[in-house]
PQR file with spaces between the fields and no chain letter, atoms N, CA, C, O and H, PARSE charges and radii, in Angstrom:
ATOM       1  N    UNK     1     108.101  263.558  192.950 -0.4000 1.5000
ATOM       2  CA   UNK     1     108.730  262.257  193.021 -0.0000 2.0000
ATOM       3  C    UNK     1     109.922  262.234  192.063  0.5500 1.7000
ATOM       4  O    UNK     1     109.854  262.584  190.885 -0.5500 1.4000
ATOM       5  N    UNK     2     111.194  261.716  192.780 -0.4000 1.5000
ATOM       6  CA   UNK     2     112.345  261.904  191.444 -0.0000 2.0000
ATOM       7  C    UNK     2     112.691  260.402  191.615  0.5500 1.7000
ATOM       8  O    UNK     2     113.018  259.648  192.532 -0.5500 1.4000
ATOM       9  H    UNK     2     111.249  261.432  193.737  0.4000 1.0000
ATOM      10  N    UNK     3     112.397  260.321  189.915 -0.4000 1.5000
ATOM      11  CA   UNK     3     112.793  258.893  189.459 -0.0000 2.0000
ATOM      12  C    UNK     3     114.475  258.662  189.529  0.5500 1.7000
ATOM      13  O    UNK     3     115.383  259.489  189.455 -0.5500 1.4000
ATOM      14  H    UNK     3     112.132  260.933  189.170  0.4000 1.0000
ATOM      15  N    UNK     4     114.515  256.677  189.761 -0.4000 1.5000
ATOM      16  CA   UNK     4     115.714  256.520  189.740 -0.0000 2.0000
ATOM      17  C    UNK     4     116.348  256.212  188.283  0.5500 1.7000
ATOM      18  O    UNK     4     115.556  255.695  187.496 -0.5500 1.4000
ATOM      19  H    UNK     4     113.776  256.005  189.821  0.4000 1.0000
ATOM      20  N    UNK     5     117.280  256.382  187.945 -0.4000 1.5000
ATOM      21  CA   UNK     5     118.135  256.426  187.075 -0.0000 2.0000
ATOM      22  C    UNK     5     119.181  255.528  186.743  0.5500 1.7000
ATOM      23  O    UNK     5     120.178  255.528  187.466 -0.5500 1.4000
ATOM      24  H    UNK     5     117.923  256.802  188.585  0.4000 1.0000
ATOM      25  N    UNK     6     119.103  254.525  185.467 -0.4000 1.5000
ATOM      26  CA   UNK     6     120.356  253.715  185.711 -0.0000 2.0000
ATOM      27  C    UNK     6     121.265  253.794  184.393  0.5500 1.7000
ATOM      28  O    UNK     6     120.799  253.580  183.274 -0.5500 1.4000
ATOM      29  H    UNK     6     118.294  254.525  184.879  0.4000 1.0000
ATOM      30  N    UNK     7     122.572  254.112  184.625 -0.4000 1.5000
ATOM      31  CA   UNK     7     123.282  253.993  183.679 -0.0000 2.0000
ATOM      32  C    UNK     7     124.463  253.138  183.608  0.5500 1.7000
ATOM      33  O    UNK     7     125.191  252.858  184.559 -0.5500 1.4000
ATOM      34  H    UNK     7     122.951  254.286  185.534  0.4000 1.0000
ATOM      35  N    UNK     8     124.609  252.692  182.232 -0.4000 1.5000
ATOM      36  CA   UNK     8     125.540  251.469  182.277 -0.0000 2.0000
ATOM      37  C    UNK     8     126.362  251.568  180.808  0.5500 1.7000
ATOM      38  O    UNK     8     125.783  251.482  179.725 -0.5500 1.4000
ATOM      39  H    UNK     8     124.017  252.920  181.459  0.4000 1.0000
ATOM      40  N    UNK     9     127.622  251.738  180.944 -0.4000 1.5000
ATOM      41  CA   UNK     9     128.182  251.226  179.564 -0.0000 2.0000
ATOM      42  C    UNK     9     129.902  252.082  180.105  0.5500 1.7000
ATOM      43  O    UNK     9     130.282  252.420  181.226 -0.5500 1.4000
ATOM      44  H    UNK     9     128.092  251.808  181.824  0.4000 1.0000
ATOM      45  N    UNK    10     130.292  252.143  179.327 -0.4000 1.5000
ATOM      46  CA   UNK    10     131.814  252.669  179.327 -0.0000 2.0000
ATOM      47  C    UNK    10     131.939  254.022  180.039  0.5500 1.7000
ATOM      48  O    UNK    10     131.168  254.973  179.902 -0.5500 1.4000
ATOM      49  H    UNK    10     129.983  251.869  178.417  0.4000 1.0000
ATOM      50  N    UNK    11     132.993  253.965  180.797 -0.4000 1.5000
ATOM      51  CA   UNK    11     133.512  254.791  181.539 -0.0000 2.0000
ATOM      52  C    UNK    11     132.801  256.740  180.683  0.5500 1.7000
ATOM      53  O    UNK    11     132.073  257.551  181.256 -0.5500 1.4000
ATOM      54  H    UNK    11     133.619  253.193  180.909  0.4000 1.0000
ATOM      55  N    UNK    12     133.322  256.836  179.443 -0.4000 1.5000
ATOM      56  CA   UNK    12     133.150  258.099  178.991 -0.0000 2.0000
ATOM      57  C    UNK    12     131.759  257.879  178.457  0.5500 1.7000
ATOM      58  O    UNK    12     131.540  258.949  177.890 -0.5500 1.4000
ATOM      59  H    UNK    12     133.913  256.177  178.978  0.4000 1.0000
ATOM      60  N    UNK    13     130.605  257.070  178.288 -0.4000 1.5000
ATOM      61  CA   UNK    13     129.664  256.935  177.841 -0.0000 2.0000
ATOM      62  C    UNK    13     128.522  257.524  179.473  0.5500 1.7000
ATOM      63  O    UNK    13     127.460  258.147  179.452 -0.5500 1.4000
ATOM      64  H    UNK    13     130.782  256.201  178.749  0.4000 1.0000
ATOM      65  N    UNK    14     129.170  257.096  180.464 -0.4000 1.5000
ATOM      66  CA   UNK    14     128.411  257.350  181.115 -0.0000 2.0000
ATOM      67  C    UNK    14     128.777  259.192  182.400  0.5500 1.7000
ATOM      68  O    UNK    14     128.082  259.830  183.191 -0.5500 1.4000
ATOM      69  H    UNK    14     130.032  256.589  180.481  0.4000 1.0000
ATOM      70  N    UNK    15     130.153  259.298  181.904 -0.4000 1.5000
ATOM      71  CA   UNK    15     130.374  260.384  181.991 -0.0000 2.0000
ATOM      72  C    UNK    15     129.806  261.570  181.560  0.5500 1.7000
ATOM      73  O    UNK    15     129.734  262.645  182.156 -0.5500 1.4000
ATOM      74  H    UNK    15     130.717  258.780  181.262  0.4000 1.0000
ATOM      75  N    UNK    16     129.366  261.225  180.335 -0.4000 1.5000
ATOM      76  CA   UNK    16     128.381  262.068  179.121 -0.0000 2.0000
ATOM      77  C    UNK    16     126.947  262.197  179.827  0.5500 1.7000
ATOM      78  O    UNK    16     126.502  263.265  180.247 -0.5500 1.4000
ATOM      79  H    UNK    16     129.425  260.352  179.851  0.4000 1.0000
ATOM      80  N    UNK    17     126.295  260.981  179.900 -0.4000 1.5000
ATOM      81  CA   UNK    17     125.172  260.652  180.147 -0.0000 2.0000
ATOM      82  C    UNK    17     124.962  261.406  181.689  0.5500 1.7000
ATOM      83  O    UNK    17     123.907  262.022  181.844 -0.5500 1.4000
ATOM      84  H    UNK    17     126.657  260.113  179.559  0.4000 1.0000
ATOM      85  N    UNK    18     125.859  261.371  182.727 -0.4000 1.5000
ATOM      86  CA   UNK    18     125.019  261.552  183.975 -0.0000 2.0000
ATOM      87  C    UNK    18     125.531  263.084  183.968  0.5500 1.7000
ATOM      88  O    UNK    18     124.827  263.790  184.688 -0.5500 1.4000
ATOM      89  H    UNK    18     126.716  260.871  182.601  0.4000 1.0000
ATOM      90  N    UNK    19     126.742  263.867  183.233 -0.4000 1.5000
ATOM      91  CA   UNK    19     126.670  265.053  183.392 -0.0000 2.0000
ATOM      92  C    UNK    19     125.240  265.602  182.865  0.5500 1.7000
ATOM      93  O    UNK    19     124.624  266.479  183.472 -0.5500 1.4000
ATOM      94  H    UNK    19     127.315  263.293  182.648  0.4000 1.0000
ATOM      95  N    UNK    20     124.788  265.011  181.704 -0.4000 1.5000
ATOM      96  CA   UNK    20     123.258  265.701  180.760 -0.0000 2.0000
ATOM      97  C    UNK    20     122.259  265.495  182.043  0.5500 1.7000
ATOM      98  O    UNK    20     121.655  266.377  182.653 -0.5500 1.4000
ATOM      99  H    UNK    20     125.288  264.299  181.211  0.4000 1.0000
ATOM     100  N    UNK    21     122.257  264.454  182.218 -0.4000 1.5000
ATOM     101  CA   UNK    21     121.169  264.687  183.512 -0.0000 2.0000
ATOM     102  C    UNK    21     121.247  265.555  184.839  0.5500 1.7000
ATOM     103  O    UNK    21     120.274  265.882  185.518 -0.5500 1.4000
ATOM     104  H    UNK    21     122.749  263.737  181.723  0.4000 1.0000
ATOM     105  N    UNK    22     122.737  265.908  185.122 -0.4000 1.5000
ATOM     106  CA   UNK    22     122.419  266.520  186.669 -0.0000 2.0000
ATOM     107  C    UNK    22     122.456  268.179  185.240  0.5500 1.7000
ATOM     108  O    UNK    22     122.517  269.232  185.874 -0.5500 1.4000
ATOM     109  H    UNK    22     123.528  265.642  184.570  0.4000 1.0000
ATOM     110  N    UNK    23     122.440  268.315  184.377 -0.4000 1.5000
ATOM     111  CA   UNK    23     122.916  269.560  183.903 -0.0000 2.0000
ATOM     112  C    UNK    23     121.049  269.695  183.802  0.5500 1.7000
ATOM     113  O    UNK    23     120.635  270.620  184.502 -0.5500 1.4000
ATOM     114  H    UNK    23     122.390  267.460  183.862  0.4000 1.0000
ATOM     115  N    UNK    24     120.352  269.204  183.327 -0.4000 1.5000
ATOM     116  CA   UNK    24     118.720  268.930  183.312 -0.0000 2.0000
ATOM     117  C    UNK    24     117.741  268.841  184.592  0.5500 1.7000
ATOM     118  O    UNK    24     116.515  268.776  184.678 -0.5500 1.4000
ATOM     119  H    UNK    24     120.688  268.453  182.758  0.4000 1.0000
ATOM     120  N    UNK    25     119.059  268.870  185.816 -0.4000 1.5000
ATOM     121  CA   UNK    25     118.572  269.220  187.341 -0.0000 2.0000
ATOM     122  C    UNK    25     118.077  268.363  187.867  0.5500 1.7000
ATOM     123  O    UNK    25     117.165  268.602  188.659 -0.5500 1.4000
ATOM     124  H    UNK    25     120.055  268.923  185.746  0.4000 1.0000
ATOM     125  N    UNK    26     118.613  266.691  187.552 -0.4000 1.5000
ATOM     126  CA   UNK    26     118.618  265.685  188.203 -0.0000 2.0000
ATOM     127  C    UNK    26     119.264  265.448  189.142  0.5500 1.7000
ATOM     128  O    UNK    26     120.454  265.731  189.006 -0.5500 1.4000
ATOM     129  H    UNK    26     119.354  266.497  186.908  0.4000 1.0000
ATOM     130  N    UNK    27     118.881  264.893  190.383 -0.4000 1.5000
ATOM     131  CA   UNK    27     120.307  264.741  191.835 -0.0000 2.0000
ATOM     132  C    UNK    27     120.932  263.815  192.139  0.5500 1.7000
ATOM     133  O    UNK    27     120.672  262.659  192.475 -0.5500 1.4000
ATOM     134  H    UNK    27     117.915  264.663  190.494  0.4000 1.0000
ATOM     135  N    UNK    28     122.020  264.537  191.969 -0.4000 1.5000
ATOM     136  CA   UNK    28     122.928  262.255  192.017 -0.0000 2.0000
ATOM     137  C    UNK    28     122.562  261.066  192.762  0.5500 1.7000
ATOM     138  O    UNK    28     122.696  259.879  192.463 -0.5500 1.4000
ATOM     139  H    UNK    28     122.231  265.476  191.696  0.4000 1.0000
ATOM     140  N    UNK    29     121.858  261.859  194.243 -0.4000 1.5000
ATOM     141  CA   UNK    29     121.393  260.370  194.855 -0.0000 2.0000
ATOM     142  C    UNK    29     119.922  259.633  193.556  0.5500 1.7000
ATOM     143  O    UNK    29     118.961  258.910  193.819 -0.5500 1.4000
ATOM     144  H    UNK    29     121.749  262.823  194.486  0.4000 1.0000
ATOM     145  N    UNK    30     120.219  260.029  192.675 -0.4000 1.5000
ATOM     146  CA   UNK    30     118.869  259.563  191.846 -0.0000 2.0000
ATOM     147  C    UNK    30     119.698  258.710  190.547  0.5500 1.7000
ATOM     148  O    UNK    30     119.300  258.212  189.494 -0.5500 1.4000
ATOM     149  H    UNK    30     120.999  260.616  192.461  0.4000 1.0000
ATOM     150  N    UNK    31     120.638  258.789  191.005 -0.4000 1.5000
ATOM     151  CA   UNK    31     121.469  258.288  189.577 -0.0000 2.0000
ATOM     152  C    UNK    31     122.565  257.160  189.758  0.5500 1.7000
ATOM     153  O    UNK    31     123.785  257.247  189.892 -0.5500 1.4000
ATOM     154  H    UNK    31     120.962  259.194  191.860  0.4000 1.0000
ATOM     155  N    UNK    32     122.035  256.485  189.732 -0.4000 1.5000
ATOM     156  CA   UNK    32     122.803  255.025  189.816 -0.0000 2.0000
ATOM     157  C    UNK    32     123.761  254.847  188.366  0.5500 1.7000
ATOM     158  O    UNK    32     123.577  255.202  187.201 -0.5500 1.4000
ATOM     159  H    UNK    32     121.043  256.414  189.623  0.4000 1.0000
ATOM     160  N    UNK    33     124.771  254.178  189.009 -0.4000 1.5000
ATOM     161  CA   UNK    33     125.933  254.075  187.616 -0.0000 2.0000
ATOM     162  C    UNK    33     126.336  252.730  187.742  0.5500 1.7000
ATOM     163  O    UNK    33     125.852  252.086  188.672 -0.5500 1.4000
ATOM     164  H    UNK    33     124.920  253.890  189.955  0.4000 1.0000
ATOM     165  N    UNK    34     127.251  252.112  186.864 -0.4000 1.5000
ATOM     166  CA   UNK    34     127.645  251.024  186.308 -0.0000 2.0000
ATOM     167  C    UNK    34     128.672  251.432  185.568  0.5500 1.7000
ATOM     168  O    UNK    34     128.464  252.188  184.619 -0.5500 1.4000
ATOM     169  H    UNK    34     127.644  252.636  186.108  0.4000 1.0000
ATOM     170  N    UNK    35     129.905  251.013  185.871 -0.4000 1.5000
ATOM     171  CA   UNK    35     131.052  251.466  184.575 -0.0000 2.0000
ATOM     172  C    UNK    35     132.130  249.838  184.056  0.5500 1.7000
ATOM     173  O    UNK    35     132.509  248.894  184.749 -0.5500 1.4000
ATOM     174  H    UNK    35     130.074  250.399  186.643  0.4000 1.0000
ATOM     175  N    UNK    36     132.299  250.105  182.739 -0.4000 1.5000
ATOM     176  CA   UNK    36     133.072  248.989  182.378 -0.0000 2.0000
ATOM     177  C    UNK    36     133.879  249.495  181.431  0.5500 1.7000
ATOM     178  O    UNK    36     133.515  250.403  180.683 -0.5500 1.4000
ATOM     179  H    UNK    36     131.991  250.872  182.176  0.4000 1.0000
ATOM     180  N    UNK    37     135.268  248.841  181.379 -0.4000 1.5000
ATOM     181  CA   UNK    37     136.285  249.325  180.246 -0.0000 2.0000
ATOM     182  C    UNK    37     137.353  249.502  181.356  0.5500 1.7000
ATOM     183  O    UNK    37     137.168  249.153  182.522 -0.5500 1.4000
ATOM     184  H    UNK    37     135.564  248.104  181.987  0.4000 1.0000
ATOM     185  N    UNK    38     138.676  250.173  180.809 -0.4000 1.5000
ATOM     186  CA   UNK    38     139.652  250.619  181.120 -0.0000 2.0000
ATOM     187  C    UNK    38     139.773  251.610  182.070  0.5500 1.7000
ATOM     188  O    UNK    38     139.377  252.646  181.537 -0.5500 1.4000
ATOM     189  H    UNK    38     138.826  250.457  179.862  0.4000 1.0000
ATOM     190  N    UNK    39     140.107  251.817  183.169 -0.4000 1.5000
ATOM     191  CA   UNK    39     139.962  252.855  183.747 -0.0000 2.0000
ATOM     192  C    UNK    39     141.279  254.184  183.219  0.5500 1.7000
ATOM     193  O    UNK    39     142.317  253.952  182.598 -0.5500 1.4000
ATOM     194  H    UNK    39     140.429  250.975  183.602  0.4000 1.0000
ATOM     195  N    UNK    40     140.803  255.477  183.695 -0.4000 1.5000
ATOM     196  CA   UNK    40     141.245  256.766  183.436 -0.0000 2.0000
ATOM     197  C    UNK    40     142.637  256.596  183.838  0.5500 1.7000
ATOM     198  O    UNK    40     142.812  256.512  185.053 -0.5500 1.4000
ATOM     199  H    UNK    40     139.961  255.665  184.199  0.4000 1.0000
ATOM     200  N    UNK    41     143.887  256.511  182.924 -0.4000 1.5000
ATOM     201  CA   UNK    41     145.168  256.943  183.653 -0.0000 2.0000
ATOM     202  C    UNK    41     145.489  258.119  183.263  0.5500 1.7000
ATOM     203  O    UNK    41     146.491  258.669  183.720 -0.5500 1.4000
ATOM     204  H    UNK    41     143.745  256.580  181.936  0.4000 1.0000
């Protein structure tokens, strides 16, 4: 069973966060995101 996953906070906070998890062999359909702040120019 692969749990769902939610992450939420700033653009590079969660950049961090969901690379550690798929790098730990989690699968993106398992990983729900949320981003806030400035976006990347």
């Amino acid at each position: 069973m692969n749990p769902l996953i939610y992450v939420c906070g700033s653009t590079d906070f969660v950049e961090t966060v969901t690379a550690g998890l798929f790098a730990r062999g989690y699968s993106p359909p398992c990983v729900r995101t949320e981003r806030f702040g400035r976006p990347k120019i």
